[in-house]
Steps between C-alpha positions, in 0.01 A plus 500: 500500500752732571733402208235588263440853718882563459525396126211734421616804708850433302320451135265828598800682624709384151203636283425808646841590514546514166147675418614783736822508336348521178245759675205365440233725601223250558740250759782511675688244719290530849222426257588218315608357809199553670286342201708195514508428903157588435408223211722252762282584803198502286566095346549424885159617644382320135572141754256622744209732257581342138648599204265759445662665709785556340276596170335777677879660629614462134183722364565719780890575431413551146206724577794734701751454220239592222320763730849645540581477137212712383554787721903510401378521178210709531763725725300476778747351670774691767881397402548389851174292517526120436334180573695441780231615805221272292719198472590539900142524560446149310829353692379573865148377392662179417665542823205560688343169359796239533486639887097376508655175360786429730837579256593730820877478411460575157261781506681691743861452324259641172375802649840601666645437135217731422569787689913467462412556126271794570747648749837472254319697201798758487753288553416258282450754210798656604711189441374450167568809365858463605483125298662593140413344179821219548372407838113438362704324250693298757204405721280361211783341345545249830105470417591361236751298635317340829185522426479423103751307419583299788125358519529343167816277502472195598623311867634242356877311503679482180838401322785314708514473868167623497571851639371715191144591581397845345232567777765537737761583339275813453420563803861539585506788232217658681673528804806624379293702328341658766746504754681768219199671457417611839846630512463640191192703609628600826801673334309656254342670809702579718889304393584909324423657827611239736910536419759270420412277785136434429603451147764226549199315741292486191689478270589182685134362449481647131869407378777504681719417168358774340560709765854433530534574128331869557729597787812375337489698222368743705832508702725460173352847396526625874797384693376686837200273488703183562345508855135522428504243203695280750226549748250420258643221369543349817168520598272405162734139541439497872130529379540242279490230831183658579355445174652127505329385837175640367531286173566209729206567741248496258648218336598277688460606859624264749865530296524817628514356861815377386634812267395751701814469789744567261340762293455667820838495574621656141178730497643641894908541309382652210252717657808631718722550235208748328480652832901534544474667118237779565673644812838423414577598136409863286121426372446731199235615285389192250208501247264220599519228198187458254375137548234359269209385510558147661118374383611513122413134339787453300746492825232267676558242253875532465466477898234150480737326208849604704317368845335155284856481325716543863171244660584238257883542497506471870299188497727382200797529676368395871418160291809437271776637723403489856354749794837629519470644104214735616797717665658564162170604325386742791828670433466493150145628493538730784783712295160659361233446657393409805144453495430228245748267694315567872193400346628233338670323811170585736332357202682160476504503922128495472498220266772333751770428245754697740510515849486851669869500651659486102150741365609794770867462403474509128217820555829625662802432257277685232416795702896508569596432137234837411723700715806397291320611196375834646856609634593414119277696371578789763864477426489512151222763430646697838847503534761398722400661817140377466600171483741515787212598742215259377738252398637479876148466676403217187851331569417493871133457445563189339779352697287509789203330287759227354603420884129456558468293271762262593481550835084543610407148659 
């Protein structure tokens, strides 16, 4: 019952938003959410008084929406006026009945939902006037993604070893999909006027290779702004752990039991190393870097065939060379990216082809082997002195994650 409340107040909110950021005059997003929690609470009372019921809400919603049509049109209507009030009125009616009929629970969690809706009318608007055309474009594009897409592939095991099902394979693009896009959004709000340090934190959850790749040249151009592109750099790969144990949670979460000691430990040293960088060395002025829009489809599938193609080599090489072979591929794979071998090894823990004491230590090498590519890439696009600072904390980053690994009982 409450799954379907939540999944309408989500579709509702999805809608409207991009009606009022199209400015619709006739409905906005309180609206359309409204008229769908509405049509939700409307098919429950249906159990109890019939589906006529929900008939006689339907002709009642379109009697608003076509009474509200004529007077927009017939200019009868103010440009602040809306549907909104009417729709409210039909909610707590429907509110008012599933309390006669004993949803308690539900009915009160609707009418507070109400009235939150009602209450956040500026702030809501205000928010969406701030959203820019490549953020509408973002948010519908993961649409697209999670809710179009993903729906109509099968879940269903294919090809060797039985680890290439497109369902979930998917679903893993989704998530790394939206884990970059809530970063994505929360810079575009506030990562310009947060600094340097809330921009190497998101960055972190956007791209932390791409980030690395902005400051660098950044600090090639500038040589005083070797200590903020340090910082920075520090921090999006210190991120990076954050962004691993939440791939593993909703993967595969009792692995994380197991990964999350560790991590911890390289997560605390890292996090100090940032900290010893922003009071310790010259921060200068930096431009924050321009990352794209992370809900673009083409990436997505690069991202689903590298993860299927880094699923099935893992499994490959687990089967014709040994447990002890699943080392060398997380260090190859890590190199450039992370994410697709994480999922991978939660995803071949759940299907118990690895036991969690080699899937947290592989998870590990390739988060390592990332930092050798990023102080690469920092030393080549940056210049000596960048490397010498980020290449230091890496170096000692990952000799205290290799004694970890050889050393954690």
């Amino acid at each position: 019952m409450f799954k379907a409340f939540g999944i309408a107040l989500l579709l509702g909110l999805l809608v409207g938003l991009q009606r009022e950021w199209d400015k619709h005059p006739l409905a906005g997003i309180r609206t359309f959410t409204l008229i769908t929690l509405f049509g939700a609470a409307s098919a429950l009372l249906a159990r109890d008084y019939g589906g006529l019921l929900v008939a006689a809400s339907l002709i009642a919603v379109v009697g608003l929406l076509v009474t509200g049509n004529w007077m927009a049109e017939n200019g009868n209507q103010q440009a602040d006026s809306g549907q909104t009030t009417e729709i409210a009125a039909l909610v707590m009616f429907a509110v008012g009945a599933m309390l006669m009929s004993g949803y308690t629970l539900p009915a009160v969690v609707l009418g507070g939902t109400t009235a939150v809706l009602l209450h956040l009318k500026e702030r809501l608007q205000s928010a969406i006037v701030r959203i820019s055309a490549s953020d509408a474009r973002a948010i519908f594009q993961f649409v697209l993604i999670a809710l179009v897409i993903l729906p109509l592939l099968p879940d269903k095991e294919y090809g060797p070893y039985a680890v290439l099902n497109p369902f979930k394979v998917w679903l893993m693009v989704v998530l790394i999909v939206a884990i970059s896009l809530c970063g994505y959004l929360a810079y575009r709000f506030v990562g310009v006027r947060g600094g340097a340090l809330l921009a190497g934190i998101l960055g972190g959850f956007i791209s932390s290779t791409a980030t690395t790749v902005s400051y660098a040249r950044q600090c090639a151009e500038h040589p005083k702004a070797i200590g903020t592109a340090a910082m920075v750099i520090v921090i999006a790969s210190t991120i990076v752990m954050v962004r691993v144990a939440i791939e593993v949670a909703a993967v595969a979460g009792t692995l994380l039991k197991s990964l999350l000691p560790p991590l911890l430990l390289l997560f605390v040293f890292m996090l100090s190393a940032s900290a010893w960088l922003y009071f310790r060395m010259q921060q200068a002025h930096t431009e924050p870097p321009t990352h794209g829009n992370p809900s673009q489809l083409k990436p997505a599938i690069i991202f689903g065939l590298l993860y299927a193609v880094v699923l099935f080599v893992v499994a490959f090489v687990d089967d014709q060379f040994g447990h002890k072979a699943i080392y060398v591929a997380a260090t190859i794979s890590g190199l450039t990216d992370v994410d697709a071998l994480t999922l991978s090894v939660a995803e071949l823990y759940n299907q118990e082809r690895i036991e969690d004491s080699m899937a947290w230590r592989a998870i590990l090498i390739a988060t390592l082997s990332n930092l050798v590519f990023k102080a690469g890439a920092a030393g080549v696009l940056g210049g000596k002195k960048l490397f010498a600072v980020v290449g230091s904390v890496f170096a000692a980053t990952i000799a205290l994650g290799v004694g970890l690994i050889l050393l954690w009982p």
